[in-house]
N, C-alpha and C positions, 0 to 999 in steps of 0.2 A: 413582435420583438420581446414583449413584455414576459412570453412565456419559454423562451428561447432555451435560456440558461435549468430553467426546471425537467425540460425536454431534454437536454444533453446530459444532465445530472442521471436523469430515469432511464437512460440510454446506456448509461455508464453499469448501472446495476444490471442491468440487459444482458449486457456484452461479458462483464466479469465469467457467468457461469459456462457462457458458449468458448470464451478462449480456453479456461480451465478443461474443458471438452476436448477442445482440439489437440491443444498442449502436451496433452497425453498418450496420445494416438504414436502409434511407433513408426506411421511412416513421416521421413523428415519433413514431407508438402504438409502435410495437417499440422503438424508440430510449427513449422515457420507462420504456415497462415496463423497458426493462435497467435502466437509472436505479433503478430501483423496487428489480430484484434487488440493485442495487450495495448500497444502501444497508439493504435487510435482509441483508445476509451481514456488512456493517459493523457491526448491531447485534448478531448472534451472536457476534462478536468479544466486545462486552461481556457478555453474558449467560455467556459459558463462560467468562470468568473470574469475574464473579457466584458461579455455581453452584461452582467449583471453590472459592474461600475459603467461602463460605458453610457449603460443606458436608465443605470439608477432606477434598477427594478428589485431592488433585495426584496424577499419576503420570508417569512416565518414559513412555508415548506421547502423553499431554497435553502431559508437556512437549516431547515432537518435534512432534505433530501442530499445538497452537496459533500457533507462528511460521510454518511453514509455510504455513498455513493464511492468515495472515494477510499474507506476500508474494505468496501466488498470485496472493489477491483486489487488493492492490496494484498487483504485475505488470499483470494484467491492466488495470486503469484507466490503467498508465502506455502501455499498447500502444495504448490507444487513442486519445490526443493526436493523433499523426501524419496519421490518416483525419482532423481536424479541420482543421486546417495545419499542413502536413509541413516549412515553412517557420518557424516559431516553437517548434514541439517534434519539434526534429531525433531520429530515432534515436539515434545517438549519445549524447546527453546521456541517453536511455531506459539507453542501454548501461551509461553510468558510475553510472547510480543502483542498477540491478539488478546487476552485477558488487560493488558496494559491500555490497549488504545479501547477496548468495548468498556474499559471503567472508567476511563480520564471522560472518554465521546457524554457516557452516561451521566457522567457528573457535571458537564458543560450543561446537557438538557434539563437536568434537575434543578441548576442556578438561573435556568433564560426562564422557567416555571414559577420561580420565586423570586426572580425581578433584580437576581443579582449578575455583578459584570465580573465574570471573571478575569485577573489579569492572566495577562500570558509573556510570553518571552519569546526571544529570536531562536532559543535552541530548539522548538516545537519543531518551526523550519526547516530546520537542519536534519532534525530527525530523520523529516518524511522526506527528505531531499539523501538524507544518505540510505534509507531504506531503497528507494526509489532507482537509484543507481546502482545500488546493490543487486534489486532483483532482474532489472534490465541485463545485467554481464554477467549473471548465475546463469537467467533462463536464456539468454543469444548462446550461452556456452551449451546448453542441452540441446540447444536444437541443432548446434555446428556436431556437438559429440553422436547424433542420429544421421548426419549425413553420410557419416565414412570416410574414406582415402585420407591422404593428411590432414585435410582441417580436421576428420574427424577427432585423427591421432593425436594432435596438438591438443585439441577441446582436453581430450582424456587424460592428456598428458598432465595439464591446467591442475586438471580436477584432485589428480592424485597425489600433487605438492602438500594437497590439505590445507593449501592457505584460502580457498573461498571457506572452506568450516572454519577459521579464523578469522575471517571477515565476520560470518554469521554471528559470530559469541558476540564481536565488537558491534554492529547491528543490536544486537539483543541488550547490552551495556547501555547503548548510546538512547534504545528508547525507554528501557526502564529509567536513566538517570534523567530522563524529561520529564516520565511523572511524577517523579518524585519529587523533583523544581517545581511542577506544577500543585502538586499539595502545597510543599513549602512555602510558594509565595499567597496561597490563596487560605490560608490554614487560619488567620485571625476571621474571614468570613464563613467558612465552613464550622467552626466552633459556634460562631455568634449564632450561627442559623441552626 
C-alpha cells in the first residue's frame, strides 16, 4: 500500500505522452480513446492522494513525483488546443501558463531544500480546477468535432462562436493571477532567504 500512490503518480507521467499520441490521430476512435487515457490518468491524480492520507504514507518522492506528474498530464492537454485551432488557442498563451506553473512548481522545490513552508491559498485550487474543466470541454469538443454528422457540426459550430478562445485568455488570467498571490503572500520569506 505504502508504494501505491508513488506508482499512480509514475503512471500518470506514463499516460500523459501516450494520450497526447492518441489525441492527435485523425481518426475519432484514437482521438476518444486518448480522451479515455486523459481522463483516467486524471482520476489517479485523485486516488494517489486517496491512498496517500488514507494510509499516511507521504514521502519526499511523492511529494516530487505528484506535481509533476500532474503538470505533465496538464502540459500535455494544454499542447493540444493548437492542432484544434491554432487561432483561438495561440501558443503563446500555452507558454505563459506552462512558464507560470514550471516557475511557481520550481520555487515550491527550492523552499522544501531550504526548509521553508510555503503559504498557499484556496485560489491555487481553483486554478487547477478551472484549468482542468476547461481542458475536459475544449478536448471532449475535438474529439466530438472528428466524429462528423451533427455532433460533429454542433462541436464546430461551439468552436467558431470564439468563446472557448475566450475562456482560454480567462484560463491564462486566472493562472497567472495565482502566481502572482503566490509571490505576494510568500515575498517577506523569498526576500529573507
Amino acid at each position: 500500500m505504502k508504494r501505491i500512490p508513488n506508482i499512480l503518480s509514475a503512471l500518470r507521467i506514463l499516460l500523459a505522452p501516450l494520450f497526447f499520441y492518441l489525441y492527435l490521430q485523425d481518426a475519432v476512435i484514437w482521438a476518444a480513446l486518448g480522451m479515455a487515457v486523459f481522463i483516467f490518468a486524471a482520476i489517479t491524480d485523485y486516488l494517489d492522494g486517496y491512498y496517500a492520507r488514507r494510509y499516511n504514507v507521504a514521502s519526499g518522492l511523492g511529494t516530487f513525483l505528484d506535481p509533476l506528474a500532474d503538470k505533465i498530464l496538464t502540459f500535455a492537454g494544454f499542447l493540444c488546443l493548437p492542432f484544434i485551432d491554432a487561432a483561438q488557442f495561440p501558443w503563446w498563451i500555452i507558454a505563459v501558463i506552462v512558464f507560470r506553473d514550471l516557475f511557481i512548481t520550481g520555487l515550491r522545490v527550492w523552499a522544501e531544500q531550504k526548509g521553508i513552508t510555503m503559504q498557499t491559498r484556496n485560489s491555487a485550487k481553483i486554478k487547477t480546477f478551472v484549468q482542468m474543466v476547461f481542458l475536459y470541454l475544449v478536448l471532449l469538443n475535438g474529439v466530438v468535432m472528428k466524429a462528423g454528422g451533427t455532433p460533429g457540426d454542433l462541436a464546430k459550430q461551439l468552436l467558431a462562436t470564439g468563446i472557448p478562445g475566450w475562456l482560454f485568455v480567462f484560463v491564462m488570467i486566472v493562472t497567472v493571477y495565482t502566481g502572482l498571490e503566490y509571490l505576494a503572500i510568500n515575498r517577506r520569506l523569498l526576500i529573507r532567504e
